[in-house]
N, CA, C and O atoms as CSV, one atom per row, in Angstrom:
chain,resi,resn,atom,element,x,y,z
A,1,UNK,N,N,99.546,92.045,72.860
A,1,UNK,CA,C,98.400,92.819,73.292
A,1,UNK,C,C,98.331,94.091,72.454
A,1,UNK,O,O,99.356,94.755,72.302
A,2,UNK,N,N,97.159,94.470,71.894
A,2,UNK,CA,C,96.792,95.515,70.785
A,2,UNK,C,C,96.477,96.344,71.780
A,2,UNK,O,O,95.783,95.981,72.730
A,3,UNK,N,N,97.037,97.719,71.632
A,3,UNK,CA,C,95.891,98.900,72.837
A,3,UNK,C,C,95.784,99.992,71.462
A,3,UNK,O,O,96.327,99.940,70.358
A,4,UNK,N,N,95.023,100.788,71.948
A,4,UNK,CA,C,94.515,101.794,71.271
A,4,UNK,C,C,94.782,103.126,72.476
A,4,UNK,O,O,94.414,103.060,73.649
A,5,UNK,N,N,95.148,103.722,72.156
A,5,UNK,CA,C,95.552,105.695,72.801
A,5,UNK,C,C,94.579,106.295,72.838
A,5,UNK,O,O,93.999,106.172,71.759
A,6,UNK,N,N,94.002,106.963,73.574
A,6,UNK,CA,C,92.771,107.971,72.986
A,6,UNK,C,C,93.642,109.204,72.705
A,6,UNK,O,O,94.808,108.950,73.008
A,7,UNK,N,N,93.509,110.277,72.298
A,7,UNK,CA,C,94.302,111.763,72.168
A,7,UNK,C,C,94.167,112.292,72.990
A,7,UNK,O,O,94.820,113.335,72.950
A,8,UNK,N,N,93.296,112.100,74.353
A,8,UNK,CA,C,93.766,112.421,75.411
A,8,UNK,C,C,94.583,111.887,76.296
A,8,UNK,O,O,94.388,112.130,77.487
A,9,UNK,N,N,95.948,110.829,75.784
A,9,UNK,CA,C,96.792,110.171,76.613
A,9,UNK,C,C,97.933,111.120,76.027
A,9,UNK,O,O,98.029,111.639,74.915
A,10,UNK,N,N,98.925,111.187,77.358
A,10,UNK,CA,C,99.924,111.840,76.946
A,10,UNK,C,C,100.658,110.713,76.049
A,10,UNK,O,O,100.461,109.500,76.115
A,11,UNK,N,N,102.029,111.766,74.740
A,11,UNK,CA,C,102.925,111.020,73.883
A,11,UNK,C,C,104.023,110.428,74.834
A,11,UNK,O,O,104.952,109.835,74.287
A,12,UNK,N,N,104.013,110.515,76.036
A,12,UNK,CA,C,105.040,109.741,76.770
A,12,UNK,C,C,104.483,108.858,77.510
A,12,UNK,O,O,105.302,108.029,77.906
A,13,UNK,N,N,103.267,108.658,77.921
A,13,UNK,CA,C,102.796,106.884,78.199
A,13,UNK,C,C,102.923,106.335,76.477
A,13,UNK,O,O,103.812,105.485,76.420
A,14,UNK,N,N,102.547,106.485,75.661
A,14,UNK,CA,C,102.197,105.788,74.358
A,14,UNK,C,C,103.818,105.344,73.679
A,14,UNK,O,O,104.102,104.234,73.228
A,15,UNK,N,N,104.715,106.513,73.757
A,15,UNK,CA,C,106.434,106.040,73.810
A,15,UNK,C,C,107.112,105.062,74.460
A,15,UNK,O,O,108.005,104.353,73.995
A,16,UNK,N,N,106.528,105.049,75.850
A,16,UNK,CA,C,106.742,104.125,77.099
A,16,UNK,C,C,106.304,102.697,76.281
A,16,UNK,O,O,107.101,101.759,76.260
A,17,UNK,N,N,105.449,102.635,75.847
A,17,UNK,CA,C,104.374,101.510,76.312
A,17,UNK,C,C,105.409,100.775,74.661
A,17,UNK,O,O,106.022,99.723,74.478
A,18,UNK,N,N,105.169,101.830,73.900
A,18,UNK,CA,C,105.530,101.142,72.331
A,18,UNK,C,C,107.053,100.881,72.416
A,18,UNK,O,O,107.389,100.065,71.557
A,19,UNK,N,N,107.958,101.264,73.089
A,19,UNK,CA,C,109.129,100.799,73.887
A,19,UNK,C,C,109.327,99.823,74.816
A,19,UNK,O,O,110.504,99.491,74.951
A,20,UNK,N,N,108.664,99.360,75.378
A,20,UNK,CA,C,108.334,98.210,75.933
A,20,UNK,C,C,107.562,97.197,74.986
A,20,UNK,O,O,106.855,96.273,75.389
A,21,UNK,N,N,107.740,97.430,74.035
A,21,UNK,CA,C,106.938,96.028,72.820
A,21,UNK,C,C,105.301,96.081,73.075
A,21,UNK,O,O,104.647,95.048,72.937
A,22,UNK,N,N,104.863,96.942,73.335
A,22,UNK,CA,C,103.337,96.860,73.132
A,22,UNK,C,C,102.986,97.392,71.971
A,22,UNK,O,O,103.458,98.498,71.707
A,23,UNK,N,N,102.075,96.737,70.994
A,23,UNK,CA,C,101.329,97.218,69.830
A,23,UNK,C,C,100.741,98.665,70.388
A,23,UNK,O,O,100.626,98.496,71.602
A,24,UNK,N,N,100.406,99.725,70.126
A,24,UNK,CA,C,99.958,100.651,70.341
A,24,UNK,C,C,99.421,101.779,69.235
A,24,UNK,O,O,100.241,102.498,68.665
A,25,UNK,N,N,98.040,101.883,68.977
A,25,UNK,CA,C,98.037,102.819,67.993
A,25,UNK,C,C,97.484,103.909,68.325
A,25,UNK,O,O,96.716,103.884,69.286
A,26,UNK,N,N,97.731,105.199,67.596
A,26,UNK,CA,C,97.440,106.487,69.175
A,26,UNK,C,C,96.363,107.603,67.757
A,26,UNK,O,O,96.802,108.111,66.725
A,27,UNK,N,N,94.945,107.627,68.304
A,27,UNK,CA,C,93.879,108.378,68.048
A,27,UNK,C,C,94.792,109.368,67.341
A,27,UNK,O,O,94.737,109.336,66.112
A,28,UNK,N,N,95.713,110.339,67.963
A,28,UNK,CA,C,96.095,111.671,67.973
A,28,UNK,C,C,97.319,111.437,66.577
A,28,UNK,O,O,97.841,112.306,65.878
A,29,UNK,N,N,97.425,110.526,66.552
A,29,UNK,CA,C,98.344,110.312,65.134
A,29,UNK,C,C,96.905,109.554,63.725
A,29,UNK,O,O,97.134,109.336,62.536
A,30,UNK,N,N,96.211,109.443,64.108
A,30,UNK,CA,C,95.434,108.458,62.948
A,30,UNK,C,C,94.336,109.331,62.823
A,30,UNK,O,O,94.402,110.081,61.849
A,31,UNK,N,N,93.256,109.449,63.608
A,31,UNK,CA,C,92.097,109.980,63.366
A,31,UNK,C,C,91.836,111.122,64.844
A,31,UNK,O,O,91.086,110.766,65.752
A,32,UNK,N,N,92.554,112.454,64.884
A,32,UNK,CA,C,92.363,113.128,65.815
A,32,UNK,C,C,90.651,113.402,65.643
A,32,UNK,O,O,90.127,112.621,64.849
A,33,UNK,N,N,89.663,114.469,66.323
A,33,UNK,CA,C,88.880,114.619,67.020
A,33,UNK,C,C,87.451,113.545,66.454
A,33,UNK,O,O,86.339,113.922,66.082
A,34,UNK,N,N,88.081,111.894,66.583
A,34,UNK,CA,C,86.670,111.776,65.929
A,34,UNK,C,C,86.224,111.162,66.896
A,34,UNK,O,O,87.085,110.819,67.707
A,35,UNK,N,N,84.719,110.761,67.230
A,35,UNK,CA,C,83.802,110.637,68.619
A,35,UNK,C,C,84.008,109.378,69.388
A,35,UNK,O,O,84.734,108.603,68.766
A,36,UNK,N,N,83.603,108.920,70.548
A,36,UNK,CA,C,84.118,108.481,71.522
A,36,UNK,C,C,83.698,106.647,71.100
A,36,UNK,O,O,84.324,105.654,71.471
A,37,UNK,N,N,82.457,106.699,70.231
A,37,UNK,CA,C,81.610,105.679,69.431
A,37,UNK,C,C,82.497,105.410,68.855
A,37,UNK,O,O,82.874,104.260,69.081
A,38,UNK,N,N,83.348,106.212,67.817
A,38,UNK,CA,C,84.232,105.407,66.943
A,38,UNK,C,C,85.126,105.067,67.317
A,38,UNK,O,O,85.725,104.214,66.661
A,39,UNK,N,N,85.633,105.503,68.438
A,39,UNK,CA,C,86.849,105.092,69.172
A,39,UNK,C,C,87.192,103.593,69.657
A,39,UNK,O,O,88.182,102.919,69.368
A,40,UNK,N,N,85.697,103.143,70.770
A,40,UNK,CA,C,85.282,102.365,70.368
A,40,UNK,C,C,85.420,101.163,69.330
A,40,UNK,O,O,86.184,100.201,69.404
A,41,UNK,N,N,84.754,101.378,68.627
A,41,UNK,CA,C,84.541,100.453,67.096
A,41,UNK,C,C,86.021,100.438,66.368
A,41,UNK,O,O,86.513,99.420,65.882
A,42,UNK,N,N,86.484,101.393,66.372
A,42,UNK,CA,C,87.918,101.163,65.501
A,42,UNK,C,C,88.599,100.077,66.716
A,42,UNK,O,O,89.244,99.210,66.128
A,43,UNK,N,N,88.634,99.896,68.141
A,43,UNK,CA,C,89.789,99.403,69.202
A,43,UNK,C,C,88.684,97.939,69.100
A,43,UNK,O,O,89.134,96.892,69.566
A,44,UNK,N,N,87.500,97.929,68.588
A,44,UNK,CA,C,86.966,96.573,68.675
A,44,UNK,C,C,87.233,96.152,67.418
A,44,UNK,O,O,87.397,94.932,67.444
A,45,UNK,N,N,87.353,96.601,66.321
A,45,UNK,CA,C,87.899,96.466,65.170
A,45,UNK,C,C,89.212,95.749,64.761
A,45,UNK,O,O,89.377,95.207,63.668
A,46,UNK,N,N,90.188,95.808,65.825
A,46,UNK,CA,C,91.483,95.602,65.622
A,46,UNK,C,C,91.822,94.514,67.380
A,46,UNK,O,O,92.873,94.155,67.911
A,47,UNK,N,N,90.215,94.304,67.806
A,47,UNK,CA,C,90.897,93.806,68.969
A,47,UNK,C,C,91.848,94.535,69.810
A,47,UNK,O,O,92.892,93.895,69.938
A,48,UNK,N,N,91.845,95.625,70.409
A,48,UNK,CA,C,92.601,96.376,70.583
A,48,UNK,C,C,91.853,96.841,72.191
A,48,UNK,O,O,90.626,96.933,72.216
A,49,UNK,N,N,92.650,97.116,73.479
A,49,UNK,CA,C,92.009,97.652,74.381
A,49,UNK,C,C,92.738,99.176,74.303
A,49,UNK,O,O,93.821,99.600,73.901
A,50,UNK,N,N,91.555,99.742,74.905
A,50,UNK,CA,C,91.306,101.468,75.243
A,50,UNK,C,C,92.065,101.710,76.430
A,50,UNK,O,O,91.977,101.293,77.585
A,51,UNK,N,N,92.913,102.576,75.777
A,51,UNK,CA,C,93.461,103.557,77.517
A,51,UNK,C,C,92.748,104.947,76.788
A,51,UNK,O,O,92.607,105.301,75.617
A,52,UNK,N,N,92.477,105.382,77.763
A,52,UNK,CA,C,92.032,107.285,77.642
A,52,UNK,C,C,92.346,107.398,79.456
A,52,UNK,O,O,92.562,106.746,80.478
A,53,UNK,N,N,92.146,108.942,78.812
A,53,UNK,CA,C,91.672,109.566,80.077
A,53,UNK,C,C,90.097,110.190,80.485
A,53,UNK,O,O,89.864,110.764,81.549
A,54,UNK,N,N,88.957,109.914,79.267
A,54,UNK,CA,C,88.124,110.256,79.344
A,54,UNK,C,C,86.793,109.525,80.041
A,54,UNK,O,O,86.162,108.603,79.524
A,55,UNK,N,N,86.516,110.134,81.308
A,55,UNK,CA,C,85.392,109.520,81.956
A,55,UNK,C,C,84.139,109.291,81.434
A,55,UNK,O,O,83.179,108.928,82.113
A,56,UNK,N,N,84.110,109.579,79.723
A,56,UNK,CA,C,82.779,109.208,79.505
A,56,UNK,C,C,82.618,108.125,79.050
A,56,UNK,O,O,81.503,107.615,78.944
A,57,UNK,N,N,83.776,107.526,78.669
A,57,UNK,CA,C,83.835,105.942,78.265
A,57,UNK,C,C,82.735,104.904,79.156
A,57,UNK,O,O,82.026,104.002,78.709
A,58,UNK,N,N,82.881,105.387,80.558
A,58,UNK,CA,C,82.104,104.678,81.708
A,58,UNK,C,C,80.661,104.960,81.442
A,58,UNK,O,O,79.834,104.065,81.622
A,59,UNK,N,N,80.360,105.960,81.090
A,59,UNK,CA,C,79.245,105.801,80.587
A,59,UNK,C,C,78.342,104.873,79.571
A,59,UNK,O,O,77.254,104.304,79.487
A,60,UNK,N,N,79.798,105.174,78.722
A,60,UNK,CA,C,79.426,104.530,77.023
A,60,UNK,C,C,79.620,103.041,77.469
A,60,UNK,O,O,78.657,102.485,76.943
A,61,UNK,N,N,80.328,102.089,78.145
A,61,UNK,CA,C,80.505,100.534,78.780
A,61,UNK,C,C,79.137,100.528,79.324
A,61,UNK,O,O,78.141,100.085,78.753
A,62,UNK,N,N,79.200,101.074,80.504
A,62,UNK,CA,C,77.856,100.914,81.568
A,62,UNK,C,C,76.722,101.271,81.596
A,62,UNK,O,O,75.978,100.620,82.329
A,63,UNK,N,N,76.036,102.632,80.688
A,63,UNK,CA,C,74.813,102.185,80.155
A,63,UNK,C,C,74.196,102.302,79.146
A,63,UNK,O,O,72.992,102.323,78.891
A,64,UNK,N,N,75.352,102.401,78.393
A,64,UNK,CA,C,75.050,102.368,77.161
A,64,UNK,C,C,75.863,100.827,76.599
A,64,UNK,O,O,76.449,100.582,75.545
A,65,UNK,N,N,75.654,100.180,77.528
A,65,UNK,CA,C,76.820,98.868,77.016
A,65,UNK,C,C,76.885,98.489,76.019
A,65,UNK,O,O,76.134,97.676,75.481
A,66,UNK,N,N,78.234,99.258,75.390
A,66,UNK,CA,C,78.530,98.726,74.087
A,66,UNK,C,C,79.526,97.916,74.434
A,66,UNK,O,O,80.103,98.028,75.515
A,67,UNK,N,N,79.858,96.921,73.446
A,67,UNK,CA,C,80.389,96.442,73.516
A,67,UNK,C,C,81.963,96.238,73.594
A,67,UNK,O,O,82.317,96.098,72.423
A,68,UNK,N,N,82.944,96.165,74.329
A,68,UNK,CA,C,84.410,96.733,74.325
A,68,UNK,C,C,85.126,95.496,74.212
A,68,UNK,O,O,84.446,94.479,74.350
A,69,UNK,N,N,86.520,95.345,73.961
A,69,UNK,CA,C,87.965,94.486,74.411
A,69,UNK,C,C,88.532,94.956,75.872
A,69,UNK,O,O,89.363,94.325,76.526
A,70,UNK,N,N,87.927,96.170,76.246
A,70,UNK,CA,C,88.686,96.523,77.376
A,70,UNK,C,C,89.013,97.939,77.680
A,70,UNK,O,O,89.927,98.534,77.108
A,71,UNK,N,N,88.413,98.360,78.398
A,71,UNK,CA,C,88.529,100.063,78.389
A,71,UNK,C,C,89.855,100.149,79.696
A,71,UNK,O,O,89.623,99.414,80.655
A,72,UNK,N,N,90.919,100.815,79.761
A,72,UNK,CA,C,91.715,101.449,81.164
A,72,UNK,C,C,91.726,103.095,81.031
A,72,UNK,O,O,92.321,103.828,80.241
A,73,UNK,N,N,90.918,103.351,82.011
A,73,UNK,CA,C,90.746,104.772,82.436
A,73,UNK,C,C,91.848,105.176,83.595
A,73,UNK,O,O,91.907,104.703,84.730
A,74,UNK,N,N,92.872,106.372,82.895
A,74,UNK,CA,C,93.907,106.832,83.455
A,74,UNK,C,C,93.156,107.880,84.115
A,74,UNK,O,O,92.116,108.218,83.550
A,75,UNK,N,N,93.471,108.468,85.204
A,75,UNK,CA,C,93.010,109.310,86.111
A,75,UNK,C,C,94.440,109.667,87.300
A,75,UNK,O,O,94.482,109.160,88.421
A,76,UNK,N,N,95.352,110.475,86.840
A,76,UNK,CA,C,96.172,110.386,87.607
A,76,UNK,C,C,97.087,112.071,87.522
A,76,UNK,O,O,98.245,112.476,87.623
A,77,UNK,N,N,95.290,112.808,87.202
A,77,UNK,CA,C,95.858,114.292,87.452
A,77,UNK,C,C,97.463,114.913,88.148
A,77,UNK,O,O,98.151,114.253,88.926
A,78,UNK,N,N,97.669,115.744,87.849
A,78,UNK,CA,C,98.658,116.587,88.681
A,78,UNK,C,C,100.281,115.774,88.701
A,78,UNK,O,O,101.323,116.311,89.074
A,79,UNK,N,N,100.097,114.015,88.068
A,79,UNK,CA,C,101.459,113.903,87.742
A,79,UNK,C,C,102.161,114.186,87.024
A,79,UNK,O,O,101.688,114.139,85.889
A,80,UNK,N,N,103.323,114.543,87.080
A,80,UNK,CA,C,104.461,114.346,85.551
A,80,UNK,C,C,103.981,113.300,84.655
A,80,UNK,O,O,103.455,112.258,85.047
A,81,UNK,N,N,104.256,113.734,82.988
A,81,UNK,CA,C,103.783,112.549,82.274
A,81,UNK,C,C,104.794,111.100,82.548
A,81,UNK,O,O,104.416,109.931,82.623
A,82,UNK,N,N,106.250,111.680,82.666
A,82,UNK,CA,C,107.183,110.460,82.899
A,82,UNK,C,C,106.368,109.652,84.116
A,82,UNK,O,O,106.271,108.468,83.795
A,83,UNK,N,N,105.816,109.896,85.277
A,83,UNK,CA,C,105.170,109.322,86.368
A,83,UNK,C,C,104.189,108.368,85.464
A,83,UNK,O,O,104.133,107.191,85.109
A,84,UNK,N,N,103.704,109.167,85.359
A,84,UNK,CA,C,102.252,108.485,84.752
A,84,UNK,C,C,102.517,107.545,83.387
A,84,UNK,O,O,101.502,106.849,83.366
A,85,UNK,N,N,103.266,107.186,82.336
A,85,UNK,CA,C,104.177,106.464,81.927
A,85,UNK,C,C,104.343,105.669,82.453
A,85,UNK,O,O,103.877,104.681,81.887
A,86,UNK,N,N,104.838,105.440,83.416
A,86,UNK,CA,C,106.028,104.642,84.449
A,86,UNK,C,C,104.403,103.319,85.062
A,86,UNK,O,O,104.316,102.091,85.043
A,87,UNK,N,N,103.167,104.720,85.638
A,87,UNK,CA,C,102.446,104.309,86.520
A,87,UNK,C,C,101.465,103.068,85.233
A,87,UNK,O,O,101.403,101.843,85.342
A,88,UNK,N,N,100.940,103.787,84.315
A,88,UNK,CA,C,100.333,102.875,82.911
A,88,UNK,C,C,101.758,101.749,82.918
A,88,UNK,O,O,101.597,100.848,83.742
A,89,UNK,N,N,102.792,101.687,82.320
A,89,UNK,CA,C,103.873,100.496,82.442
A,89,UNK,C,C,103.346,99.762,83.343
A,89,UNK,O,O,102.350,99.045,83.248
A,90,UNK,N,N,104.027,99.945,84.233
A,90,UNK,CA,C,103.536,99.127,85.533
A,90,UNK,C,C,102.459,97.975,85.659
A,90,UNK,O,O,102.604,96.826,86.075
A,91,UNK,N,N,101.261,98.665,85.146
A,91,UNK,CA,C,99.712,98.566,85.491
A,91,UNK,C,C,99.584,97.000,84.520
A,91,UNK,O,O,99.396,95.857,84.938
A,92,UNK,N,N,99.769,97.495,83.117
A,92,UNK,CA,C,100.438,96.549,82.064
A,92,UNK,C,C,101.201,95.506,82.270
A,92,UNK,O,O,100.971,94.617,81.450
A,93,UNK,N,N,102.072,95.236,83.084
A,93,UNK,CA,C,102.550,94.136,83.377
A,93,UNK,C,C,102.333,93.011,84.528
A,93,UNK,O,O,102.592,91.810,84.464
A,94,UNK,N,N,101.647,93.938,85.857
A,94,UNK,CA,C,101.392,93.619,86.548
A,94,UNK,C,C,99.402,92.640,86.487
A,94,UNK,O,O,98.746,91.876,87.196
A,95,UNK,N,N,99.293,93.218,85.438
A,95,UNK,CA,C,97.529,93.001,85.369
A,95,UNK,C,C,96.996,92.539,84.041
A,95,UNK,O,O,95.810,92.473,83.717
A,96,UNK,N,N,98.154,92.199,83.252
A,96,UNK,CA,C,97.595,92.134,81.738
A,96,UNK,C,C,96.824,90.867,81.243
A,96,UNK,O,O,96.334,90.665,80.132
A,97,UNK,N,N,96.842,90.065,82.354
A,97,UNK,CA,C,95.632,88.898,82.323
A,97,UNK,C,C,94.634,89.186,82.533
A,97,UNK,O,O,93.741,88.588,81.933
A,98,UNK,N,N,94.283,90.256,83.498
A,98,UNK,CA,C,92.672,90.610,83.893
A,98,UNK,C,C,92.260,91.689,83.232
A,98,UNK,O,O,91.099,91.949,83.548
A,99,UNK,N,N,92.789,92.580,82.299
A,99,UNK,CA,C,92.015,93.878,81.958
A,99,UNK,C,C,91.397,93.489,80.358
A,99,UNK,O,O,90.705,94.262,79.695
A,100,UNK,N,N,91.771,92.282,79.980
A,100,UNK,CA,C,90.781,91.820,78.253
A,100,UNK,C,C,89.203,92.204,79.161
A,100,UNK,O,O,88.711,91.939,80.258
A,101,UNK,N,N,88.967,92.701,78.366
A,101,UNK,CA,C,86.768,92.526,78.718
A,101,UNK,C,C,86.508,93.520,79.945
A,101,UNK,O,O,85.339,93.660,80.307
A,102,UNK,N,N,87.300,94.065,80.463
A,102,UNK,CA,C,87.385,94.824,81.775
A,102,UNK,C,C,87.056,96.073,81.811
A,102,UNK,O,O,87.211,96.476,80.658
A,103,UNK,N,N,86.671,96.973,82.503
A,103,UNK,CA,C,86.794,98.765,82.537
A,103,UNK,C,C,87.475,98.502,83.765
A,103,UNK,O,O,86.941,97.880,84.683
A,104,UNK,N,N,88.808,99.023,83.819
A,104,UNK,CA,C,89.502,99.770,84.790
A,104,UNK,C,C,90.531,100.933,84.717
A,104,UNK,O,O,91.135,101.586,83.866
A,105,UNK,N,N,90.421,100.854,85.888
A,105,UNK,CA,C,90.555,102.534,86.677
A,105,UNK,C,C,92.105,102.494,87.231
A,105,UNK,O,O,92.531,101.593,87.953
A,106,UNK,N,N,92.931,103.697,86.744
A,106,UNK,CA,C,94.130,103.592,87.426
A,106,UNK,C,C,94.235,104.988,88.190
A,106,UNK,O,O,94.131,106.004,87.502
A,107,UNK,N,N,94.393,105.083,89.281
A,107,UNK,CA,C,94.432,106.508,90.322
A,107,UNK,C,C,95.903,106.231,90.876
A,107,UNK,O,O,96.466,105.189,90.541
A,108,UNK,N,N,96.583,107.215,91.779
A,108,UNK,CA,C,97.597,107.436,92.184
A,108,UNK,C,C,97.434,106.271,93.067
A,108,UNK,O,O,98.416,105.543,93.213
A,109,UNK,N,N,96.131,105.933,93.793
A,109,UNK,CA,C,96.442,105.219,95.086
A,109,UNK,C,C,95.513,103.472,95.137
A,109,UNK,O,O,95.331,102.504,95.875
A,110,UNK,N,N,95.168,104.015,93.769
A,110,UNK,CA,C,94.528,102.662,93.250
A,110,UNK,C,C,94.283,101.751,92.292
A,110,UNK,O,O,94.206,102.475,91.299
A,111,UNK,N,N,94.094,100.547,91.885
A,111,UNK,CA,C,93.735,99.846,90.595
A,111,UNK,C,C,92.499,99.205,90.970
A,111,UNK,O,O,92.296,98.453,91.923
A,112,UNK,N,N,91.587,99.671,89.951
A,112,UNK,CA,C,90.455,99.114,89.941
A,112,UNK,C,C,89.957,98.563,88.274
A,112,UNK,O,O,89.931,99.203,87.223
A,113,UNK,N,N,89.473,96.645,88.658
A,113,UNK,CA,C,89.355,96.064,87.788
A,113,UNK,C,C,88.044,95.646,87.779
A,113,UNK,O,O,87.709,94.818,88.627
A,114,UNK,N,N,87.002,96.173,86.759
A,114,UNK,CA,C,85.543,95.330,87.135
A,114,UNK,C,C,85.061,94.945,85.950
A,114,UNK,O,O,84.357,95.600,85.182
A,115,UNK,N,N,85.644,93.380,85.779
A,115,UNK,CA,C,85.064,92.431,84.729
A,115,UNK,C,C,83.510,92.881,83.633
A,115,UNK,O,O,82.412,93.433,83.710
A,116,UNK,N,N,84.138,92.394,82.964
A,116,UNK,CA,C,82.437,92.742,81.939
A,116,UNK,C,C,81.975,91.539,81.285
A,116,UNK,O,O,82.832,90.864,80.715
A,117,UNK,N,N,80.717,91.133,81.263
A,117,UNK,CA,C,80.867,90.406,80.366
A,117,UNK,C,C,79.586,91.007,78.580
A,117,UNK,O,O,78.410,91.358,78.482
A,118,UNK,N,N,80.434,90.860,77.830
A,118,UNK,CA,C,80.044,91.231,76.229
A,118,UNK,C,C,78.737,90.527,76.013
A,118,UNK,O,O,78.170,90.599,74.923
């Protein structure tokens, strides 16, 4: 599984994840501040799904539907990054059949998966 980092993910989910054998390539090492479009296009480029933390992605899927591999929107304010690490891990193993084509949502008290179709 290819993911893509946005530079707003902390370097200790992206350590986690690339320690656990996930392909991972992280915005904040390759192409820091470039726009949310290319972000996008480079993670569809490489087949690659999106973790960020940025809520405008939902926008850019839902009505502006572009086209994605898979957006996961971290939302898990006020934890330690090791938590939140641990909580993305987790999410990844437990769900990595359903989030290809997907926008979901990871909160302290929830996982939310809502299919897309391209």
């Amino acid at each position: 599984m290819n993911l893509l980092a946005d530079e707003n993910i902390e370097a200790e989910i992206v350590d986690l994840l690339r320690n656990n054998r996930y392909k991972v390539d992280y915005v904040l090492e390759m192409s820091p501040g470039i726009s949310d479009k290319d972000i996008i296009q480079q993670a569809n480029k490489n087949n690659s799904l999106l973790i960020t933390s940025d809520k405008d992605f939902g926008e850019i899927v839902f009505r502006q539907r572009l086209v994605h591999n898979g957006v996961i929107l971290v939302r898990l304010h006020g934890l330690p990054a090791k938590k939140k690490a641990e909580l993305v891990l987790n999410f990844f193993r437990d769900y990595s059949s359903k989030i290809p084509n997907s926008f979901s949502v990871i909160t302290r008290s929830s996982i939310r998966i809502r299919s897309q179709v391209n």
